[in-house]
Chimera marker file (.cmm) of the C-alpha trace (Angstrom):
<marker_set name="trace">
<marker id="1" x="46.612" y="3.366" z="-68.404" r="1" g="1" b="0" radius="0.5"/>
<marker id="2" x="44.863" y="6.180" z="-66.529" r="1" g="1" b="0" radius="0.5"/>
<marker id="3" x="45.663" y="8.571" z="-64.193" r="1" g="1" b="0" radius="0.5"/>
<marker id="4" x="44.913" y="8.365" z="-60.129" r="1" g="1" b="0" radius="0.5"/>
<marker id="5" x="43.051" y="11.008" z="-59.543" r="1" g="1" b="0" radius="0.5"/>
<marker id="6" x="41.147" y="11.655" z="-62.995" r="1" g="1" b="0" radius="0.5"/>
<marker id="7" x="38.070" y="10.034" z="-63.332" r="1" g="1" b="0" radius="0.5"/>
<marker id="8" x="37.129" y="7.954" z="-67.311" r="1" g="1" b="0" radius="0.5"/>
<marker id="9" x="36.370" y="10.081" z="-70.045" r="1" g="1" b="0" radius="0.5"/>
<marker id="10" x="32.026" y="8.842" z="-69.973" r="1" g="1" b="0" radius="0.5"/>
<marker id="11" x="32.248" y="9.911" z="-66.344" r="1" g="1" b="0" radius="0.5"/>
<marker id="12" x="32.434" y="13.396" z="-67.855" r="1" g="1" b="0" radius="0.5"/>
<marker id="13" x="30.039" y="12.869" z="-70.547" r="1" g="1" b="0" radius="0.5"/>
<marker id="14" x="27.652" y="11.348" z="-68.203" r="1" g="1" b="0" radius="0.5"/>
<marker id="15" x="28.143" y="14.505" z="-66.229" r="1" g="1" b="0" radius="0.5"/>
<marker id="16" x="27.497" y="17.122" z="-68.622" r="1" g="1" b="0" radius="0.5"/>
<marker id="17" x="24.488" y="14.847" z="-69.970" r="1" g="1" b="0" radius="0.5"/>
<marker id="18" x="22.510" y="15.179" z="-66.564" r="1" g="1" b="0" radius="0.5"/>
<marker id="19" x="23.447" y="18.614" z="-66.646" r="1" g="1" b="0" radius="0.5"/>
<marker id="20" x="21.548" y="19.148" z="-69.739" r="1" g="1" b="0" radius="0.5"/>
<marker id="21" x="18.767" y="16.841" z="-68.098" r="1" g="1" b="0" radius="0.5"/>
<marker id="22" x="18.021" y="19.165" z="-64.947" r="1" g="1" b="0" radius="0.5"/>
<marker id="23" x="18.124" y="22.236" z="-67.592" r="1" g="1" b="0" radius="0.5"/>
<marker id="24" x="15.746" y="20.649" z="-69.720" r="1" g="1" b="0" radius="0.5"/>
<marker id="25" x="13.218" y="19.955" z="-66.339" r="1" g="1" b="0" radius="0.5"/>
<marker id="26" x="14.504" y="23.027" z="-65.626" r="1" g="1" b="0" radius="0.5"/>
<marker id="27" x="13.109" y="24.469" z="-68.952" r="1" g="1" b="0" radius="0.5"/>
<marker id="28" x="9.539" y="22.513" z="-68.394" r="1" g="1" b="0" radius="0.5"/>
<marker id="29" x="9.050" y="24.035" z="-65.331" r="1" g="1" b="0" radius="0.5"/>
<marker id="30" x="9.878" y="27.219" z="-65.142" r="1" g="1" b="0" radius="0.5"/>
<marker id="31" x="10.917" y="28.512" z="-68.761" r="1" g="1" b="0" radius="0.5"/>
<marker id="32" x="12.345" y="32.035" z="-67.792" r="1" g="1" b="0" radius="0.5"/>
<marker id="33" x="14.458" y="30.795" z="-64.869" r="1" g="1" b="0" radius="0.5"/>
<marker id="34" x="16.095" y="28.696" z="-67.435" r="1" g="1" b="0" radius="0.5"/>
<marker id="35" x="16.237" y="30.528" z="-70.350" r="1" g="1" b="0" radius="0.5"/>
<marker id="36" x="18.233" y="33.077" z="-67.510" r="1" g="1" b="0" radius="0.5"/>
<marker id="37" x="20.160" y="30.516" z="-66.332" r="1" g="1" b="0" radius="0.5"/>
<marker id="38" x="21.315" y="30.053" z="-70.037" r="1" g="1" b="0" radius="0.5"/>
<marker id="39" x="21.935" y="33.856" z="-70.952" r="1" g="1" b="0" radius="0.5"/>
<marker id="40" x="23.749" y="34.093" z="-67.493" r="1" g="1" b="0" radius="0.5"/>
<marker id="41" x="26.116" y="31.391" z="-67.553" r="1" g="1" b="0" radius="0.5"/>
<marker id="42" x="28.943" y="32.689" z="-69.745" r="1" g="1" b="0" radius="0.5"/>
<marker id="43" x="28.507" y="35.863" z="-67.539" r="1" g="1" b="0" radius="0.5"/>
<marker id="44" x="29.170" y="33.902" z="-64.352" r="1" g="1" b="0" radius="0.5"/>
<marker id="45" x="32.252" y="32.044" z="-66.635" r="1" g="1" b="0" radius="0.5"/>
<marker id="46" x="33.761" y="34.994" z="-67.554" r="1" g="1" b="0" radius="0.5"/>
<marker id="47" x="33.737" y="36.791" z="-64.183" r="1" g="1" b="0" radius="0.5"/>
<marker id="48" x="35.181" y="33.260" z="-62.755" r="1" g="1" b="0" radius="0.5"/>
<marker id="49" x="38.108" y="33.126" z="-64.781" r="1" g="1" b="0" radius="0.5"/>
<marker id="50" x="40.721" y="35.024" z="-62.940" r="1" g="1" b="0" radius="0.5"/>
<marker id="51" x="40.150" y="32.964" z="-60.061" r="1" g="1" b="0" radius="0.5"/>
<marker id="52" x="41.006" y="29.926" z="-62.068" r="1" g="1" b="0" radius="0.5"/>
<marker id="53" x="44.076" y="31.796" z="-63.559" r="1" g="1" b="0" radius="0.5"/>
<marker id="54" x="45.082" y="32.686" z="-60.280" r="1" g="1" b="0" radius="0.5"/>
<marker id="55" x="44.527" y="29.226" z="-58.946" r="1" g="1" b="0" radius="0.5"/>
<marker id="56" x="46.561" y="27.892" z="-61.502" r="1" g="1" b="0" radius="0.5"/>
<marker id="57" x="49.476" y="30.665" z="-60.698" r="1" g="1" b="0" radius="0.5"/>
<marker id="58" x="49.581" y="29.649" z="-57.145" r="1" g="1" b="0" radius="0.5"/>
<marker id="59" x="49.838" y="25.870" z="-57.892" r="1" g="1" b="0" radius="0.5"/>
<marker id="60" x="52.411" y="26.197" z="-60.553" r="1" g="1" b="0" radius="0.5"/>
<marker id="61" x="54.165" y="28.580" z="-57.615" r="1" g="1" b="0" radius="0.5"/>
<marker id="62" x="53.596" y="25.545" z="-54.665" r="1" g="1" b="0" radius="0.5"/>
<marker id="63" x="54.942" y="22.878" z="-57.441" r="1" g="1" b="0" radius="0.5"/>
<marker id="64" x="58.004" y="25.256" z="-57.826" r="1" g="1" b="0" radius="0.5"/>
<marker id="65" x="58.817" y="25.413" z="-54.293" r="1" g="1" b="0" radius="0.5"/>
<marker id="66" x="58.524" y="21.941" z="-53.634" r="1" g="1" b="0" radius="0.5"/>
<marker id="67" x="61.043" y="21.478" z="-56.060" r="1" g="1" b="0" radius="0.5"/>
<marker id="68" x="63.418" y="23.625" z="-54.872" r="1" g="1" b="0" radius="0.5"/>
<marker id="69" x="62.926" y="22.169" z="-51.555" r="1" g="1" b="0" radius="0.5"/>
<marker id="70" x="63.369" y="18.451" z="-52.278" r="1" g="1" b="0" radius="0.5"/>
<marker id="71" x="66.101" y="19.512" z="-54.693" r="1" g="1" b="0" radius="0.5"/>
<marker id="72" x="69.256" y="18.688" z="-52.172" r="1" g="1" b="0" radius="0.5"/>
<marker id="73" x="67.656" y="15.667" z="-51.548" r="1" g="1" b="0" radius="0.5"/>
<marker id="74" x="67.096" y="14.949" z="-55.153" r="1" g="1" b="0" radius="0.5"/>
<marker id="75" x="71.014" y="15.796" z="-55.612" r="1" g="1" b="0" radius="0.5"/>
<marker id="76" x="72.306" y="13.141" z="-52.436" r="1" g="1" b="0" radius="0.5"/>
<marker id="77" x="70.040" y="10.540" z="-53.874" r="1" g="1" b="0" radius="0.5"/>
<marker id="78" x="72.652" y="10.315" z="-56.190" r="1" g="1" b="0" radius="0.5"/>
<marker id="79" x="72.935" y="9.554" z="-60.057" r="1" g="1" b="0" radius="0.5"/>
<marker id="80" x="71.518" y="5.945" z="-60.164" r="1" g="1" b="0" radius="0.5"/>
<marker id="81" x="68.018" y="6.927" z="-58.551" r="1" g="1" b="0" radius="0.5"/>
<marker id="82" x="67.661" y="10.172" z="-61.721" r="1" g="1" b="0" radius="0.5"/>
<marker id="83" x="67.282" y="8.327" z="-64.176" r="1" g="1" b="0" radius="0.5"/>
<marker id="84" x="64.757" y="5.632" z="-63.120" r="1" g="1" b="0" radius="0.5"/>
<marker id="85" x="62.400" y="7.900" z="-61.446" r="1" g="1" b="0" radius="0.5"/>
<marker id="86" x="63.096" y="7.432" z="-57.842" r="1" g="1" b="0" radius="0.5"/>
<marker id="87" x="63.437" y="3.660" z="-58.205" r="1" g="1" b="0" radius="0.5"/>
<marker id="88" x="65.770" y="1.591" z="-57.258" r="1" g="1" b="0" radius="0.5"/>
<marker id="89" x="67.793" y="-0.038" z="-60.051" r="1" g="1" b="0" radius="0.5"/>
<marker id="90" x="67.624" y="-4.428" z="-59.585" r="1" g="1" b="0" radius="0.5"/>
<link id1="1" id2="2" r="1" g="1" b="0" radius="0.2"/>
<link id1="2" id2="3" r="1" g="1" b="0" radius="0.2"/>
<link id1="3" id2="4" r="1" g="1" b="0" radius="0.2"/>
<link id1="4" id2="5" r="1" g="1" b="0" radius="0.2"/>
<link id1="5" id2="6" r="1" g="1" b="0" radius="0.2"/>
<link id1="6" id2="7" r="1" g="1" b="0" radius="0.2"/>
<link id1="7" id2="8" r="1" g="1" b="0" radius="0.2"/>
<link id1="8" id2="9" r="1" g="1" b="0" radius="0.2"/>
<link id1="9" id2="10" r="1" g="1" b="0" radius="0.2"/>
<link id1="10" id2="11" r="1" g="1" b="0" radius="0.2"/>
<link id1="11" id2="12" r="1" g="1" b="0" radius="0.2"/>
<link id1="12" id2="13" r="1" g="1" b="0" radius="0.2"/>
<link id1="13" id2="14" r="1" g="1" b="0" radius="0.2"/>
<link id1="14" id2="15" r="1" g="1" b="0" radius="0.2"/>
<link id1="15" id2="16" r="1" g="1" b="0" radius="0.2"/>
<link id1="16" id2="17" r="1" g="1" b="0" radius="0.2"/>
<link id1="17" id2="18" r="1" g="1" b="0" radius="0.2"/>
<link id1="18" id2="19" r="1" g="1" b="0" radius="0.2"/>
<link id1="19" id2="20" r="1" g="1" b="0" radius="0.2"/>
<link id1="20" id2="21" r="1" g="1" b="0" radius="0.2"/>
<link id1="21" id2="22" r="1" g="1" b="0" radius="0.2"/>
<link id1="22" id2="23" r="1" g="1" b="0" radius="0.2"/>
<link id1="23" id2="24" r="1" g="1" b="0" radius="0.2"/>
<link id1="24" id2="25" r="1" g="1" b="0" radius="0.2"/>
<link id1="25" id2="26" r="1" g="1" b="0" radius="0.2"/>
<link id1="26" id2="27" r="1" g="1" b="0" radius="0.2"/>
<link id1="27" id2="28" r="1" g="1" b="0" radius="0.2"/>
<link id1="28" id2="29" r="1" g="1" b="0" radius="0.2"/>
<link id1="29" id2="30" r="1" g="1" b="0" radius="0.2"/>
<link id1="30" id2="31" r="1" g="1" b="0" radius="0.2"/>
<link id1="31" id2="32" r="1" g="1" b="0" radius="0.2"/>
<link id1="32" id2="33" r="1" g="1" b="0" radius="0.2"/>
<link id1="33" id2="34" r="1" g="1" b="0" radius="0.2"/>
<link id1="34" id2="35" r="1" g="1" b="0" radius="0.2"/>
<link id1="35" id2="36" r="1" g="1" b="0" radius="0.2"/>
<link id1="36" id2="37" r="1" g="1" b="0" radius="0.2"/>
<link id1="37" id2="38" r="1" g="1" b="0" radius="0.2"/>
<link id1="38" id2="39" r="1" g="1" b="0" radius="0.2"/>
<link id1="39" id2="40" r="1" g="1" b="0" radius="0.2"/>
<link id1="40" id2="41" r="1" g="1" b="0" radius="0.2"/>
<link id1="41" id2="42" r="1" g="1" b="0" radius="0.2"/>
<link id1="42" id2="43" r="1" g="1" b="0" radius="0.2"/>
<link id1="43" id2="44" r="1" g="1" b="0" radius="0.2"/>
<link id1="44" id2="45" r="1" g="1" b="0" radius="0.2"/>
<link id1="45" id2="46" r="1" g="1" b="0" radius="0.2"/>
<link id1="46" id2="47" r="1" g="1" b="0" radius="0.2"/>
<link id1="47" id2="48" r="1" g="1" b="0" radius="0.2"/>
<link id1="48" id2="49" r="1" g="1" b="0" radius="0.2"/>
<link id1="49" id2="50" r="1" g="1" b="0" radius="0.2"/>
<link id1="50" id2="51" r="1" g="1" b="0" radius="0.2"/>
<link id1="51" id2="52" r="1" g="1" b="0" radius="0.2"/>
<link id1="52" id2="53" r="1" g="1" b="0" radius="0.2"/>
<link id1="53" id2="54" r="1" g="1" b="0" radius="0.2"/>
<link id1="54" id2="55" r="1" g="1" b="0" radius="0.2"/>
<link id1="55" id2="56" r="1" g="1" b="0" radius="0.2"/>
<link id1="56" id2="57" r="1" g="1" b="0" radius="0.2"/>
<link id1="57" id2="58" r="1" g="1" b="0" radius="0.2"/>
<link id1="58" id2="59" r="1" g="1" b="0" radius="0.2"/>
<link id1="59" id2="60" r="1" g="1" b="0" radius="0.2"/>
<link id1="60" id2="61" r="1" g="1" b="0" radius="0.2"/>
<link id1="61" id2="62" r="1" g="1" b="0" radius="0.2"/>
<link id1="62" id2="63" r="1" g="1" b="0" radius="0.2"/>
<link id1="63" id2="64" r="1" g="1" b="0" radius="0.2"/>
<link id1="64" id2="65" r="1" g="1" b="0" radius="0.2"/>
<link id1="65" id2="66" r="1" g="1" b="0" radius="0.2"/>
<link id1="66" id2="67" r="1" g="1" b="0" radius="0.2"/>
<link id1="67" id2="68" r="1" g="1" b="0" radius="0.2"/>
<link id1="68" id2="69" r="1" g="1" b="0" radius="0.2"/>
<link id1="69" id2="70" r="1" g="1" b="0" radius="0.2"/>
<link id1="70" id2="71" r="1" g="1" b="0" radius="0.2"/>
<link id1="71" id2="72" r="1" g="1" b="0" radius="0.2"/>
<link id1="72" id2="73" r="1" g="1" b="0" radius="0.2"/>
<link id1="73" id2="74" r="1" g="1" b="0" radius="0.2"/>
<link id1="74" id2="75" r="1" g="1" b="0" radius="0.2"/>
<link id1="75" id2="76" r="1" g="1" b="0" radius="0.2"/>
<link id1="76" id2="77" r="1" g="1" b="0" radius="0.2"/>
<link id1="77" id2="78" r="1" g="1" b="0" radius="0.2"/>
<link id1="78" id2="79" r="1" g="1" b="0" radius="0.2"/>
<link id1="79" id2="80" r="1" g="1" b="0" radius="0.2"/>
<link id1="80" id2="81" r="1" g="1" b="0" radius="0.2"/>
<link id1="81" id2="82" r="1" g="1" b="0" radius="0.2"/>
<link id1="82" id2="83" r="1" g="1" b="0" radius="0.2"/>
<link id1="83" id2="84" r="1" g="1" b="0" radius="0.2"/>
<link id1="84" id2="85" r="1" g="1" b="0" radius="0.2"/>
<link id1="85" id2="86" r="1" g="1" b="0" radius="0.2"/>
<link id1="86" id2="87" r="1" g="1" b="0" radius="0.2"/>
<link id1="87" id2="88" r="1" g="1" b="0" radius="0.2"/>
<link id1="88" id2="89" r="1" g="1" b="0" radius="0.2"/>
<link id1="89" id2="90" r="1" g="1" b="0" radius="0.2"/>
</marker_set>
């Protein structure tokens, strides 16, 4: 079963593959851009990745209030509704 939001697996692979396919044109027609392109981009990943960490930290901290928020109306839902994950039991 897959996930709403996540697109299949090849849709990645077919991703990264025309990625490689513009750096290989890239590559034919004009070699140094490329080839900087290529030294540069761990530089670029690197100075991006507190920005992702802090992303995540700021989800994880939205996720956590919205718990705490629908919490009392988690708790008057009552014990049935728990256990089946918001569903009503037949």
């Amino acid at each position: 079963m897959q996930c709403k939001g996540k697109p299949p697996k090849t849709w990645g692979n077919l991703a990264d593959m025309m990625k490689f396919l513009l750096w290989l044109i890239l590559l034919v027609l004009c070699w140094p851009l490329a080839l900087l392109a290529l030294l540069l981009y761990p530089l670029v990943w690197l100075l991006l990745l507190p920005f992702r960490l802090l992303g995540i930290t700021v989800d994880a901290v939205f996720k956590l209030l919205s718990a705490i928020l629908h919490l009392p109306a988690r708790l008057l839902r009552g014990p049935s509704s728990v256990g089946s994950g918001g569903q009503p039991s037949p």
